[in-house]
N, CA, C and O of each residue as an XYZ file, in Angstrom:
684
protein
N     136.997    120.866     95.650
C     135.909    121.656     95.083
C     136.497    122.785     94.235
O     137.700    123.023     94.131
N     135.362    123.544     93.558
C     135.970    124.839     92.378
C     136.804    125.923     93.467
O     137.501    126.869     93.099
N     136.587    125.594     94.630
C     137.385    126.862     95.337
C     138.737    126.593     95.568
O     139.475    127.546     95.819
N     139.170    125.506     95.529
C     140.985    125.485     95.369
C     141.422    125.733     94.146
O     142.592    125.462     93.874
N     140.684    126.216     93.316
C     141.381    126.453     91.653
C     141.717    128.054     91.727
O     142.672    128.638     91.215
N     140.631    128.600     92.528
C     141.023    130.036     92.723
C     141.999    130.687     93.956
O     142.303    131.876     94.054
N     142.381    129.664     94.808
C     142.895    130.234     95.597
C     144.699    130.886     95.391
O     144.992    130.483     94.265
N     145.455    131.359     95.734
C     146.605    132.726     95.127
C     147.581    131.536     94.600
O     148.268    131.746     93.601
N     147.639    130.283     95.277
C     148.681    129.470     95.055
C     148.380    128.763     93.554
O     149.364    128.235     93.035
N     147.215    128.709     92.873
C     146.988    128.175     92.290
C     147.032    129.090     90.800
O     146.882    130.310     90.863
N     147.233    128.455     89.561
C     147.602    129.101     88.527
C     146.561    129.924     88.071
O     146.964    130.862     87.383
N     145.218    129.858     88.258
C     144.062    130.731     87.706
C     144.015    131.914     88.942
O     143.380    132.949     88.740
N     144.728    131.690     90.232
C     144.604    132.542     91.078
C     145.986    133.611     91.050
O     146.253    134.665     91.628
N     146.586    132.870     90.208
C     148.130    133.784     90.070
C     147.715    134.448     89.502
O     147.660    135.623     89.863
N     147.142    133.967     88.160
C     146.754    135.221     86.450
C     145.884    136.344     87.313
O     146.441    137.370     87.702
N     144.485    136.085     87.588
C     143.932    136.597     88.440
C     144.311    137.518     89.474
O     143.651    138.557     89.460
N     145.136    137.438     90.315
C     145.616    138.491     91.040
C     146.815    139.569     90.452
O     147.102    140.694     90.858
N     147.497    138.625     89.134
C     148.512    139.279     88.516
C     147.801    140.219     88.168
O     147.912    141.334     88.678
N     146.817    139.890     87.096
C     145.869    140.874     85.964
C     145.327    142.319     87.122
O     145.474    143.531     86.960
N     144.807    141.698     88.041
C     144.673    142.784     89.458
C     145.650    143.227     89.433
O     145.539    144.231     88.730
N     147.228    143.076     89.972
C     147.964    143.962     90.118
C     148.287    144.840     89.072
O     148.336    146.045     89.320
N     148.561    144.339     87.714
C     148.486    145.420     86.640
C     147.678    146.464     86.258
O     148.095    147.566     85.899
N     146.449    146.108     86.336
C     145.169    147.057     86.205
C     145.540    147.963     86.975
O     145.714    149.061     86.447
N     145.792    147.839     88.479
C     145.932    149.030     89.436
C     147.458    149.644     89.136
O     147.669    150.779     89.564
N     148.306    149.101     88.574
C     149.479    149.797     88.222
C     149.195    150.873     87.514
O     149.551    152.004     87.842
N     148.196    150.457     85.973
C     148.010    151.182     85.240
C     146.818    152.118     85.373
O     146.384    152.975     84.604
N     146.562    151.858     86.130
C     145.667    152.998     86.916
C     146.349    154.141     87.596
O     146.075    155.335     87.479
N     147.101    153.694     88.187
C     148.316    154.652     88.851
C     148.608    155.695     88.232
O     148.440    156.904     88.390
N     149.343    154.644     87.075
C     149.931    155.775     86.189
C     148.668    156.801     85.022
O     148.481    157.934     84.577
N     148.478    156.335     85.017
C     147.206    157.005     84.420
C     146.470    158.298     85.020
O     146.178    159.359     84.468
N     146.270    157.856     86.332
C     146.182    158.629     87.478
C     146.764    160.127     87.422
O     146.152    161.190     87.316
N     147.991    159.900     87.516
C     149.190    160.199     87.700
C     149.717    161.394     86.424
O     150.358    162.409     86.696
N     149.242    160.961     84.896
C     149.319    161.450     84.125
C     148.393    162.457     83.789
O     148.566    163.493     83.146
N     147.156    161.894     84.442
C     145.949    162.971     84.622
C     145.869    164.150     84.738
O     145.366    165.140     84.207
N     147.038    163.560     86.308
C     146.691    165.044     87.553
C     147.989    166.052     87.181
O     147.869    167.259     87.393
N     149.197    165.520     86.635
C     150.551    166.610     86.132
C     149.574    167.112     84.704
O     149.636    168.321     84.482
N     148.730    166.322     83.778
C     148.561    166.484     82.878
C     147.387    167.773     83.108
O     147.484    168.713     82.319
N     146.532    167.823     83.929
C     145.758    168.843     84.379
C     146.054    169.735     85.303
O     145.330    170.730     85.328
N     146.922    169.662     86.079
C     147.211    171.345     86.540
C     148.463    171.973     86.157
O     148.722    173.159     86.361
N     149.608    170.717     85.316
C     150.550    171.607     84.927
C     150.745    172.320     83.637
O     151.486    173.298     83.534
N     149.938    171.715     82.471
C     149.609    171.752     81.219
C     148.334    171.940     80.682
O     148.022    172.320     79.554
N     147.376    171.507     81.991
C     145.590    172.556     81.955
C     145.421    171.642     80.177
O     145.164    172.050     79.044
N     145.781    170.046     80.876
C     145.493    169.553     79.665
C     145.318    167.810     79.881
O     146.071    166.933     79.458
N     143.927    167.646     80.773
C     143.812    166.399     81.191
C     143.564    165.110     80.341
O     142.794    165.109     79.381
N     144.200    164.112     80.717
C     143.528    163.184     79.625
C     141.853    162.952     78.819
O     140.803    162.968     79.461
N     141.925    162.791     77.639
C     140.692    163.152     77.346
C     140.527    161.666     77.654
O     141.243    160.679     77.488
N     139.021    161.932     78.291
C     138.198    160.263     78.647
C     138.986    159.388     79.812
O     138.728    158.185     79.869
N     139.992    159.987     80.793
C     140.464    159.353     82.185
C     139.730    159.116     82.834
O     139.804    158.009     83.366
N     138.648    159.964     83.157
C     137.655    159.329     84.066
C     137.541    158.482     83.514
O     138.316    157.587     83.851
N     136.401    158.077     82.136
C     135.747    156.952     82.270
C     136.925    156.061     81.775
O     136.574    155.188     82.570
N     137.707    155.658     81.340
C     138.871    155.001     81.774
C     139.407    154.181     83.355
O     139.859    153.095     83.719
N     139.004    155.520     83.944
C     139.626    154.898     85.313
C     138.174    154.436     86.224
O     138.276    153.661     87.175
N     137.196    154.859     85.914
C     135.870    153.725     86.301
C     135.915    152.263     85.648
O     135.658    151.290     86.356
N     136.204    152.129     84.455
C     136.373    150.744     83.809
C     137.804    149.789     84.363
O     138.129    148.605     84.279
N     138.228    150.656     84.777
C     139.801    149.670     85.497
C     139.111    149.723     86.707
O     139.130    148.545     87.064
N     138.609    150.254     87.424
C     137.792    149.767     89.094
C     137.107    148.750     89.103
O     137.042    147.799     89.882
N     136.381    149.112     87.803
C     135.641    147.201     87.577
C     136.393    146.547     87.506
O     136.448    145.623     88.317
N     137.289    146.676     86.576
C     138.397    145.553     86.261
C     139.176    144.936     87.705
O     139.119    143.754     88.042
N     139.989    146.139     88.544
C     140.428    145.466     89.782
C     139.376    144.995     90.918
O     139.672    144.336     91.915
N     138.327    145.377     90.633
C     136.910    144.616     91.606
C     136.911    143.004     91.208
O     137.446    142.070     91.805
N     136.301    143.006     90.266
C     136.039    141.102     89.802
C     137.168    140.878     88.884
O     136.993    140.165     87.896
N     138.064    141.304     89.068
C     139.695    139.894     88.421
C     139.623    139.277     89.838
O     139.255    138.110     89.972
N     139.898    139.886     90.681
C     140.294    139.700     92.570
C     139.202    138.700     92.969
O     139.482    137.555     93.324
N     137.628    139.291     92.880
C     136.709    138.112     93.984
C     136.631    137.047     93.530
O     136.048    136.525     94.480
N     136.753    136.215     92.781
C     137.032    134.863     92.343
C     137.780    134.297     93.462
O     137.364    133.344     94.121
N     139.178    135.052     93.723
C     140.302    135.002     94.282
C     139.480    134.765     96.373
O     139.424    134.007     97.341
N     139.079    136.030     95.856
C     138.804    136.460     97.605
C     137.859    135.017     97.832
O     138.184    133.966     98.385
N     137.102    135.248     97.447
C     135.814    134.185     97.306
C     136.047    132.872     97.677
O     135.369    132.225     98.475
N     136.943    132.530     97.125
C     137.915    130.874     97.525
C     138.414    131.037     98.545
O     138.061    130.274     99.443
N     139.176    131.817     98.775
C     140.119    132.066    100.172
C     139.561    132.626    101.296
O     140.193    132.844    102.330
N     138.119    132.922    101.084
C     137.301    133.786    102.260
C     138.540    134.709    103.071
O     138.692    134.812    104.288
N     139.359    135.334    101.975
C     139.735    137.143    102.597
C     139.212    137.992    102.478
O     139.981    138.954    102.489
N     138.464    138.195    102.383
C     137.179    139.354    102.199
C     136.883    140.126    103.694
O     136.690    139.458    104.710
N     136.872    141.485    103.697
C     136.887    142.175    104.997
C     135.575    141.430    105.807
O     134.474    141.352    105.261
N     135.827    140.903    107.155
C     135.214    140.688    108.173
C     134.852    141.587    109.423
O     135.645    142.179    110.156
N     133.637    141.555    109.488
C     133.612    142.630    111.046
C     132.763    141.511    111.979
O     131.735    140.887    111.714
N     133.633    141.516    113.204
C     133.146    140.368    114.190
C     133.023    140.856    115.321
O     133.764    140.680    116.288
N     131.749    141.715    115.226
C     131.198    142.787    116.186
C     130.639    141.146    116.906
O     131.418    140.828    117.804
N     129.941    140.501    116.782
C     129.115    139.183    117.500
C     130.241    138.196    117.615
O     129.733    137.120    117.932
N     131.498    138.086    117.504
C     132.023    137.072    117.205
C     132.268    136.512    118.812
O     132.523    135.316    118.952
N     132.181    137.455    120.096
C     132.360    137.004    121.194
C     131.406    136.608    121.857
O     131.439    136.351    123.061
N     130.119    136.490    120.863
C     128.760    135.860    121.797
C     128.678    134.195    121.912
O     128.394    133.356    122.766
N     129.198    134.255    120.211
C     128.891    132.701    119.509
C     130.330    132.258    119.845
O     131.295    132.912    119.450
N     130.472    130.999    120.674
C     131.093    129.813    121.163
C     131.027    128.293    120.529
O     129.958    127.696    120.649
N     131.680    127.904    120.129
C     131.918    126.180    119.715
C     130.956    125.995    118.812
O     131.103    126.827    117.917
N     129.823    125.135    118.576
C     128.802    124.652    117.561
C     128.196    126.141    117.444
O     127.371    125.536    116.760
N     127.941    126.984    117.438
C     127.485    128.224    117.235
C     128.065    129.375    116.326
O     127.646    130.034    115.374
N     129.368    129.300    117.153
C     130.093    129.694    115.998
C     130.092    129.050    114.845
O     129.556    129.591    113.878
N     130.715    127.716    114.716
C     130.750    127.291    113.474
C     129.041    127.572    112.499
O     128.976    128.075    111.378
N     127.919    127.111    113.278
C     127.034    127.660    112.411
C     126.348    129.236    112.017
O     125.499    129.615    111.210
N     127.355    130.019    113.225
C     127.310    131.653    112.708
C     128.055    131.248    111.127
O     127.298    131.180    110.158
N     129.566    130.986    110.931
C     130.081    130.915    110.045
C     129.907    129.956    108.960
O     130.673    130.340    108.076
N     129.340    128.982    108.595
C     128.678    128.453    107.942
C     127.348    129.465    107.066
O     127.265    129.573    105.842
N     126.268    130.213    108.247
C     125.235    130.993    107.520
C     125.680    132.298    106.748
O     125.043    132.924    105.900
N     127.244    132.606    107.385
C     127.912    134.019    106.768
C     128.554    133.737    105.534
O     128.759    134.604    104.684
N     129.003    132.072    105.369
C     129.105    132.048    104.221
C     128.232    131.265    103.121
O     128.667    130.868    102.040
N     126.882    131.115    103.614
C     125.699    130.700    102.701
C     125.362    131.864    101.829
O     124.883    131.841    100.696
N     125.864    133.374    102.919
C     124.875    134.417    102.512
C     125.639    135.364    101.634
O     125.191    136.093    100.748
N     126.835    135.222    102.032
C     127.722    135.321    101.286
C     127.962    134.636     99.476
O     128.296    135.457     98.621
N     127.775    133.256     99.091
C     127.445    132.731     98.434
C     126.330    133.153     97.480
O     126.428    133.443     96.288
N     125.134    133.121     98.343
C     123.672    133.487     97.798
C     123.920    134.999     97.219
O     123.298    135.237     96.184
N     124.656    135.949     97.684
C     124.870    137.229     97.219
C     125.342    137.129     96.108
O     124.900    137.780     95.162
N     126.296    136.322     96.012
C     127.210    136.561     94.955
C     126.683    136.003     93.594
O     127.131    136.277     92.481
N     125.650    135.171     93.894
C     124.803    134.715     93.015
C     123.789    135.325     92.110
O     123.458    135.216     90.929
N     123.411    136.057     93.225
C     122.412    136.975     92.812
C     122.362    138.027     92.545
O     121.339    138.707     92.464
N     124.240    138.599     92.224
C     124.634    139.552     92.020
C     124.935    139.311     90.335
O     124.796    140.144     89.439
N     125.463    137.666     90.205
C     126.301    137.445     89.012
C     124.518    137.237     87.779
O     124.407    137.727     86.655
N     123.461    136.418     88.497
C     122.329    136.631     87.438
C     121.598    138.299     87.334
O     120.615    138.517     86.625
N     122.251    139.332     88.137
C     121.831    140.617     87.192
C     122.762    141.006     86.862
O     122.631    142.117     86.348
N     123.926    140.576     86.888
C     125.377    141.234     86.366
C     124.720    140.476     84.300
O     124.679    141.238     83.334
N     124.376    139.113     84.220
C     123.903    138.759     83.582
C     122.939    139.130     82.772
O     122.838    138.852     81.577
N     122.158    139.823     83.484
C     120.615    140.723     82.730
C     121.266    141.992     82.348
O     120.857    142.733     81.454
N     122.190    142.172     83.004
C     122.986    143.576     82.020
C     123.555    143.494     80.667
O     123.605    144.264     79.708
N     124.190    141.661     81.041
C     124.980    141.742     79.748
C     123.719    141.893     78.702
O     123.650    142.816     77.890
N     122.934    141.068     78.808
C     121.903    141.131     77.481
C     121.471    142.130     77.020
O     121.450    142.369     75.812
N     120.748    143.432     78.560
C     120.697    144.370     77.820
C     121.815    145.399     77.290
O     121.305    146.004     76.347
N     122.580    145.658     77.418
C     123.855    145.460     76.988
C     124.171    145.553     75.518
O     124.391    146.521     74.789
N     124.125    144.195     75.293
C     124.336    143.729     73.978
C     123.178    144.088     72.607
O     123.349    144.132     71.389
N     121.662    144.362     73.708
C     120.861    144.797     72.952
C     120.694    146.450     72.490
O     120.057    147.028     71.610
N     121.396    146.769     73.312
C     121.300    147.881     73.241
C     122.501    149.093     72.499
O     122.594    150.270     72.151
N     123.305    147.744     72.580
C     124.746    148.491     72.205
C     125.022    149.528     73.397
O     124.813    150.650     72.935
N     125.299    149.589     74.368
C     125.593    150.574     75.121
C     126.912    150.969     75.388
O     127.570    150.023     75.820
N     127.332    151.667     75.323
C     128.981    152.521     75.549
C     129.118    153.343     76.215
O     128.192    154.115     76.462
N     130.385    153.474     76.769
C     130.636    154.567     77.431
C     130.377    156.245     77.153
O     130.486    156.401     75.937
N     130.089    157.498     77.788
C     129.410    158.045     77.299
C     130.375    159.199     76.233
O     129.914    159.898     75.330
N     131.942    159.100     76.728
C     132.987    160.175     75.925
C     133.372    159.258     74.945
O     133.350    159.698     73.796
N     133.693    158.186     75.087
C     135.176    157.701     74.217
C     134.386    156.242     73.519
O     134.982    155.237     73.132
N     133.170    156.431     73.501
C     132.595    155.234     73.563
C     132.764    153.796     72.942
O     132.521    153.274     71.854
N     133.522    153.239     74.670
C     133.620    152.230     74.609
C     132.539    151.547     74.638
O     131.493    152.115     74.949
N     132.557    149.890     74.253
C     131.449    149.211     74.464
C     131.795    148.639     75.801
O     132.832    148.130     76.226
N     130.430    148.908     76.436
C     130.285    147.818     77.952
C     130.019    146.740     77.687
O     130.988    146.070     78.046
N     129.258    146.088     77.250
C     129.273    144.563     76.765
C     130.154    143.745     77.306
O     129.962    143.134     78.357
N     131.420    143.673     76.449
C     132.605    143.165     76.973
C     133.236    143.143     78.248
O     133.652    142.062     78.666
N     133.361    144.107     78.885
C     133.375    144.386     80.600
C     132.552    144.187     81.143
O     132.817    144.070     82.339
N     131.314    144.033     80.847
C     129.516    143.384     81.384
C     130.092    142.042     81.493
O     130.107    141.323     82.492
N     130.567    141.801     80.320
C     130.394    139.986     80.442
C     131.673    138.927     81.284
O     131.508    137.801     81.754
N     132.918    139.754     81.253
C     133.894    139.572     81.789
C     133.314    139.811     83.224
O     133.423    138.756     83.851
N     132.724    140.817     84.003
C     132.445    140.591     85.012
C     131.418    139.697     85.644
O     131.568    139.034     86.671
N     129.983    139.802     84.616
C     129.744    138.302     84.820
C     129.768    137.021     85.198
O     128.913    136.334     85.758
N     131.318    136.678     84.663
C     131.443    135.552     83.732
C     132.409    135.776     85.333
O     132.021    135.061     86.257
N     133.313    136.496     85.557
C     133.813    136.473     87.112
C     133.039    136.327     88.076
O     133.305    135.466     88.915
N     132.095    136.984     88.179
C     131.197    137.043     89.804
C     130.558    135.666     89.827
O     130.123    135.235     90.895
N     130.440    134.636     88.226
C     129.702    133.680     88.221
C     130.600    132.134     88.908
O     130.127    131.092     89.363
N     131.947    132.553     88.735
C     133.054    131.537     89.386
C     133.312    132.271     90.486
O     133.703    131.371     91.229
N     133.382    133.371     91.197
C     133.274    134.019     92.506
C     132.189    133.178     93.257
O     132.591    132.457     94.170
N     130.803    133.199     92.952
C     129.877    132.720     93.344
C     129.988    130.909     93.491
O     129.581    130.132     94.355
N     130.591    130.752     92.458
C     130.098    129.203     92.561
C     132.177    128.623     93.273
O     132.666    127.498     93.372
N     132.541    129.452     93.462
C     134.313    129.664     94.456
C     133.893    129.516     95.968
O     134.472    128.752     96.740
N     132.488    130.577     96.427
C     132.073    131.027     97.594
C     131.212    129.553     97.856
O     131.389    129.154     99.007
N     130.622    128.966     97.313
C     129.870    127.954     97.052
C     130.523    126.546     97.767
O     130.268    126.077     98.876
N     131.292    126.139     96.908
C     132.602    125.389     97.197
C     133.096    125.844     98.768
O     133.135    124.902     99.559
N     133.433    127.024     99.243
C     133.923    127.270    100.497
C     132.968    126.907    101.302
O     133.308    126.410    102.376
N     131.441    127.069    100.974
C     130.624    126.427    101.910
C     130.470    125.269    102.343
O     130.348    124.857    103.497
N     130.484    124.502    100.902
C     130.393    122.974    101.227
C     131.833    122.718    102.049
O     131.879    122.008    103.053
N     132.595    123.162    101.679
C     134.183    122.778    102.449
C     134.146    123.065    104.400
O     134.819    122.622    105.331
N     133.092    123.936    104.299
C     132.884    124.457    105.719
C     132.152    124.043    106.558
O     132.118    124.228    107.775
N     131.364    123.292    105.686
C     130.399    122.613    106.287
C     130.839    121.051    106.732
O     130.968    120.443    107.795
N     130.966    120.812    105.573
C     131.814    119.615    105.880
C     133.089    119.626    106.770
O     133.620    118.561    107.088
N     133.521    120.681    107.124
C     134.549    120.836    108.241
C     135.405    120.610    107.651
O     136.017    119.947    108.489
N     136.433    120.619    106.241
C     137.367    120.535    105.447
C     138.073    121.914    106.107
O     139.264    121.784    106.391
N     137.550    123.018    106.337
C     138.428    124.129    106.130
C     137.513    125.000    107.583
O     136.441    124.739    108.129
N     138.623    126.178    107.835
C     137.859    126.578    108.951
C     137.625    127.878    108.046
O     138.147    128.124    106.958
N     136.457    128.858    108.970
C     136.266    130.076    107.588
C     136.898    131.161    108.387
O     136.521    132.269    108.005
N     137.620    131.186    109.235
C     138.185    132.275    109.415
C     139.460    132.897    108.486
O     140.273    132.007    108.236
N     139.753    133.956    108.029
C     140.558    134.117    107.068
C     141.854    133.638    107.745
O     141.798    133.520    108.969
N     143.117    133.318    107.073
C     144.110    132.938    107.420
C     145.160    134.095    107.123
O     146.302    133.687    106.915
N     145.012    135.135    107.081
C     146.073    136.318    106.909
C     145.284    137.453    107.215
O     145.950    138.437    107.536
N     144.143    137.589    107.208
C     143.289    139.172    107.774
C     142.938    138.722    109.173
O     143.189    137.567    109.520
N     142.332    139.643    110.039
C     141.939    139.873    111.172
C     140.319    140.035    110.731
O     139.999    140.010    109.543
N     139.480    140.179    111.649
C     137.957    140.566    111.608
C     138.082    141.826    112.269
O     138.995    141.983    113.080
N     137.261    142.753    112.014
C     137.411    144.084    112.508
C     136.319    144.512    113.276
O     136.314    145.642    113.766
């Protein structure tokens, strides 16, 4: 299914987590240049904030594509000691229907943004960038996130894969 294309081993999941790790590098430094740049020289980057809100998007949806396939996404398994054998599995099956359905219904208004968006010309409010482009890139992510999470269902259902993460804990 579309969810082994995203998972870390795989080449759209390498770019993907790479592009994540860079964004937050350069966030760092940016960061970084900000804060010497504002209290030692009382001379902050002009437009860092909204700079460093547009790289949060950016390291948010490069990654859930990623997460989404691999169901690593933070878990809390406050109930996880009620539900036993066929129960569990259909606790985890409905956590990741709903999971799925979210992401869906996150990516068709991530969608109604882009349009208005585009109709509107909207930009950032100092340096003005256009959102559009970061509208649609995230989009266009949450829409293979969603249909990644999708794929993990059918895989789960069908008993291909178990959904507990394989490197996080549930908390």
């Amino acid at each position: 299914m579309l969810s082994r294309y995203f998972v870390k081993e795989s080449a759209c999941g390498r770019v993907l987590c790479q592009l994540a790790a860079l964004n937050l590098f350069l966030m760092m430094i940016l960061t970084g240049v900000d804060v010497v740049g504002r209290y030692a020289f009382n001379m902050p980057v002009k437009g860092g904030y909204e700079l460093i809100e547009i790289m949060m998007g950016v390291s948010v949806f490069t990654i859930l594509p990623v997460l989404s396939a691999t169901n690593d996404q933070v878990s809390v398994g406050l109930l996880d000691r009620y539900f036993k054998g066929g129960w569990a599995r259909a606790k985890n099956i409905l956590a990741s229907f709903a999971s799925a359905a979210f992401l869906a219904l996150m990516s068709w208004r991530l969608w109604q943004q882009v349009f208005r968006n585009i109709e509107y010309a909207d930009a950032s409010p100092y340096l003005r960038i256009p959102t559009a482009p970061f509208t649609s890139a995230f989009a266009f992510l949450t829409t293979i996130a969603a249909l990644a999470a999708l794929g993990h269902v059918i895989d789960v259902t069908a008993g291909a894969r178990d959904v507990e993460t394989k490197g996080g804990e549930s908390l």
